[in-house]
Structure formats: C-alpha cells, structure tokens
C-alpha positions as CSV (number, residue, x, y, z in Angstrom):
1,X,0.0,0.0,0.0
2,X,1.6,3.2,-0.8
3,X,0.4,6.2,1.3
4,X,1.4,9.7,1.3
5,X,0.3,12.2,4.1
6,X,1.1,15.4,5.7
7,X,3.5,15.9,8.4
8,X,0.7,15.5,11.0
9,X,1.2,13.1,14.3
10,X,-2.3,12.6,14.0
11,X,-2.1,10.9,10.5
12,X,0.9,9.2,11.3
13,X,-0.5,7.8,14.9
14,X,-3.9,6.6,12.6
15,X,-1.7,5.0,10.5
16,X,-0.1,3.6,13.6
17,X,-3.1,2.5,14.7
18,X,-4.3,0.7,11.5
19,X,-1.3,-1.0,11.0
20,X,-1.4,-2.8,14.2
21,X,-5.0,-3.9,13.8
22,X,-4.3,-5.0,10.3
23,X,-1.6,-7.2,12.0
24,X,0.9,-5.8,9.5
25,X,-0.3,-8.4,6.7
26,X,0.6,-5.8,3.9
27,X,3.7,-4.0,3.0
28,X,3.5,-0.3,3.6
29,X,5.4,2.5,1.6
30,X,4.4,5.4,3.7
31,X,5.6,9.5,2.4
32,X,5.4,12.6,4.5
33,X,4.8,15.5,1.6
34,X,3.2,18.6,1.4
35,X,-0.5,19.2,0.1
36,X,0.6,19.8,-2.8
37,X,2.7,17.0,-3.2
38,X,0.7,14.3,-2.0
39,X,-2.1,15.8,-4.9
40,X,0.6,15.7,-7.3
41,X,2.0,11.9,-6.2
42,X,-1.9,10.9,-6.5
43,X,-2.2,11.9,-9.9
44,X,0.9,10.5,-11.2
45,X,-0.3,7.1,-9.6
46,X,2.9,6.9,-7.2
47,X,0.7,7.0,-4.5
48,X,-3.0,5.2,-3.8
49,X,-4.2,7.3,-1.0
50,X,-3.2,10.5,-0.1
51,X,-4.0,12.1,3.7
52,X,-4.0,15.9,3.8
53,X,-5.9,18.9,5.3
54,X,-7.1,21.7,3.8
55,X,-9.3,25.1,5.2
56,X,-12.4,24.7,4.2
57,X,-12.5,27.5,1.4
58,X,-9.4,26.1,-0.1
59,X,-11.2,22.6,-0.8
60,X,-13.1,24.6,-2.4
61,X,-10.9,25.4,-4.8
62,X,-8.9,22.2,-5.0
63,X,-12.2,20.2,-5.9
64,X,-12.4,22.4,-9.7
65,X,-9.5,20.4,-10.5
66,X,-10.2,17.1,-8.7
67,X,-12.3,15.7,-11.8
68,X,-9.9,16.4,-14.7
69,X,-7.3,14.3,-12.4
70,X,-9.5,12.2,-11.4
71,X,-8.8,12.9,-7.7
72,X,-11.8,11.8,-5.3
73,X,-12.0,12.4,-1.9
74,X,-13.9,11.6,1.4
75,X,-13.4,13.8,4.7
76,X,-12.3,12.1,8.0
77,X,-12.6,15.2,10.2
78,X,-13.7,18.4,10.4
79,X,-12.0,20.6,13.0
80,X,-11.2,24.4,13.7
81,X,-8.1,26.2,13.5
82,X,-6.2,27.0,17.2
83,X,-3.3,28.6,18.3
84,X,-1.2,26.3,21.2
85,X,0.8,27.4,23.9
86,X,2.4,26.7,27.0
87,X,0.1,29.4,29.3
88,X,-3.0,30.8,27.6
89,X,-2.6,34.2,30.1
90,X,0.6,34.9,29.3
91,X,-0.3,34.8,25.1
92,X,-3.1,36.6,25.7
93,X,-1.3,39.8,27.3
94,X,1.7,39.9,25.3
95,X,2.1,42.2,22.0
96,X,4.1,39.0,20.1
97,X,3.5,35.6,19.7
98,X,6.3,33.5,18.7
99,X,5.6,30.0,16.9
100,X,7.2,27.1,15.2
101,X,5.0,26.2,12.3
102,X,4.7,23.5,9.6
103,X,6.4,24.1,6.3
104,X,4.2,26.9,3.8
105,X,1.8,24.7,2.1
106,X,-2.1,25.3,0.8
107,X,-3.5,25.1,4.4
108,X,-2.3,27.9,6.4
109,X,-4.2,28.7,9.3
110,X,-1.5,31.4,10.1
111,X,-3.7,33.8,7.9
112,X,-6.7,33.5,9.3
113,X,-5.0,34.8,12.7
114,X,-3.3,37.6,10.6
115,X,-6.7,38.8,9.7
116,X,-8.1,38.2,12.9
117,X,-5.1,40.4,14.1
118,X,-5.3,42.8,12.0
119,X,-9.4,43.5,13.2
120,X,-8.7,43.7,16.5
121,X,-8.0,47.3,18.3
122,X,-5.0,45.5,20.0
123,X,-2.4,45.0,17.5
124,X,-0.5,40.9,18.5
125,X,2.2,40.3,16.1
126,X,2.6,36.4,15.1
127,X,6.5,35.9,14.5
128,X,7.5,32.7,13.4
129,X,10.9,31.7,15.0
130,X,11.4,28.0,14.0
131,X,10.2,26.4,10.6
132,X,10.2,22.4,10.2
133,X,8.5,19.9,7.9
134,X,9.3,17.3,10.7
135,X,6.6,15.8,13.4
136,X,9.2,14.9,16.1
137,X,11.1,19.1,16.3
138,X,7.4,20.5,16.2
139,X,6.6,18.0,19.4
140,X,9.8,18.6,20.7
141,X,9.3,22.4,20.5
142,X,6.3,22.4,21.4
143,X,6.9,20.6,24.8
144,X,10.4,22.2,26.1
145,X,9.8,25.5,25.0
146,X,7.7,28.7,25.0
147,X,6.9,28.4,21.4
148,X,3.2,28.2,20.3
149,X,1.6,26.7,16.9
150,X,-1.1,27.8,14.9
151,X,-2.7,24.6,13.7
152,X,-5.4,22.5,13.0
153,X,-7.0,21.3,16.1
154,X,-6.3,18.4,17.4
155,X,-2.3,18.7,16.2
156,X,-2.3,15.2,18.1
157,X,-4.3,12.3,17.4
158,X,-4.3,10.9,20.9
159,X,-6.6,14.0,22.1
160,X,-5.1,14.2,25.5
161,X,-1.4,13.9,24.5
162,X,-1.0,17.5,24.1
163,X,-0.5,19.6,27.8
164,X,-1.1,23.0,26.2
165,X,-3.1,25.5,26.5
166,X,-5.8,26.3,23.0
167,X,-7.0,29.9,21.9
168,X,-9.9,29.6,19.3
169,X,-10.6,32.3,16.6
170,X,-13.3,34.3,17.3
171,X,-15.8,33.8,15.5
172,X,-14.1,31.4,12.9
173,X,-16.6,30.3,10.2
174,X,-14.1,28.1,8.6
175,X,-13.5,24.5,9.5
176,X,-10.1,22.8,8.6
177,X,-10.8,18.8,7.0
178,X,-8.6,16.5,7.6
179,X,-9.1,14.4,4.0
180,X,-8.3,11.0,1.9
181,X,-7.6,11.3,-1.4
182,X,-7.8,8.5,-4.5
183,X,-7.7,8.2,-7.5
184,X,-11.5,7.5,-8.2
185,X,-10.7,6.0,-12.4
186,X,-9.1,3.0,-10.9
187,X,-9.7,0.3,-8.8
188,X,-7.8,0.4,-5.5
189,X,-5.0,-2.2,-5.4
C-alpha cells in the first residue's frame, strides 16, 4: 500500500493504529509530503491514498481540479483552526506571539490569525521563529519551549497527548478537513 500524508502526528498515529489492527499483513510504503505533493503523487499514480488537510475555502478550490485528475476524496474530520501554547494568560497579554509552524503549504491557518489580528484594536504580532516539515522538532518544541503553533486542532491524534493550552478564533466560520484522497478511475489495489 503506498500512502502519502502530511507531516501530522495525527495521521501518522492513525496510521499507527491501523497497521497494528491490520496485524501488518501488507507491506507499507508510507511519504510525508506537502499538500501539494501528496495531490501531485496521487495523480501520477505513485501513491493510492493520499491524507491531507485543507481550510475549508481552499477545498473549495482544489475540488475544480479534482475531476480532470480524477482525484476523489472523502473527509475524516472536520476541526477548527487554534493557536497552542504553554500558558493561555501569558499569550493573551503579550504584544508578540512566537511560533514554530509546519512548512508553507495550501493550508495555512496562520492567515486567518493575521486577519483576525489585523481587526482587533489591540495590535499581537505572530513571529514565526522555527520552521520544520518534521513531526518529532514541532513536538519537541512544542513541549520544552515557550513556542506556540497555529494549527489545525487536534495537532495530536491521541486527544489528550497534548498539555497546552488552546485559543480559538473568534468567531471562525471556517472549519479545517482532515481528508483522503484516491484516484476514483481505478480500482484500488
């Protein structure tokens, strides 16, 4: 089975999951790629499923040119975008927020913060100090230092795995979905 999926601990622990309750009877080629990689690997046939998430207005936009490529897709989960950190009360008084974030790909919840920001009387400036396309710095970040993350919520998904604290947009409209995509011309392997 070859898989491609977002760095995401959630993917990779679902994968983790169905692996050992599939009692490893298959052989697994398994690729962490960006969005726009995993579409691309899809396409070309290198991969049969891809995992990825998208904002919900960006789906949008991706589904024009799911049928040409023959790209289906079914959601897993629908969640909001959230900001973590270590203390919720010391973010919320302080004029900059520093993060480590995911590698630039379609989904970017950063932006909706930036707006969100950018409306409110009380100027907090999102600086992002550490960039990393890998799981294990973002959790390692994440738990020994200050840093925050703007992500999809759950970035874990063992719910309770994460100890930090979660700011919601206000009044976020948008949901983030967590997605599968095939290719829906060919019969799945």
């Amino acid at each position: 089975l070859r898989v491609s999926f977002q760095p995401s601990s959630w993917f990779a622990n679902a994968f983790c999951e169905y692996y050992i309750q599939e009692n490893a009877g298959e052989k697994y080629n398994i690729i962490s790629a960006p969005a726009e990689e995993i579409i691309r690997r899809i396409i070309a046939n290198q991969d049969q499923l891809g995992f990825a998430y998208f904002e919900e207005s960006q789906l949008r936009k991706m589904e024009k040119i799911f049928p040409e490529n023959h790209i289906g897709y079914y959601t897993l989960k629908k969640t909001k975008t959230v900001l973590y950190c270590r203390n919720k009360a010391n973010h919320k008084n302080r004029n900059e927020i520093s993060l480590v974030q995911g590698v630039e790909d379609y989904y970017s919840g950063i932006s909706l913060w930036k707006d969100q920001q950018e409306s409110n009387e009380e100027k907090c400036r999102l600086q992002v100090k550490v960039t990393t396309n890998s799981d294990y710095i973002m959790q390692a970040m994440l738990q020994k230092t200050d840093l925050g993350n703007i992500s999809p919520n759950c970035l874990s998904h063992n719910e309770n795995s994460i100890s930090h604290d979660i700011m919601q947009l206000e009044n976020q409209e948008q949901s983030v979905q967590f997605v599968c995509l095939f290719r829906n011309d060919q019969k799945m392997e």
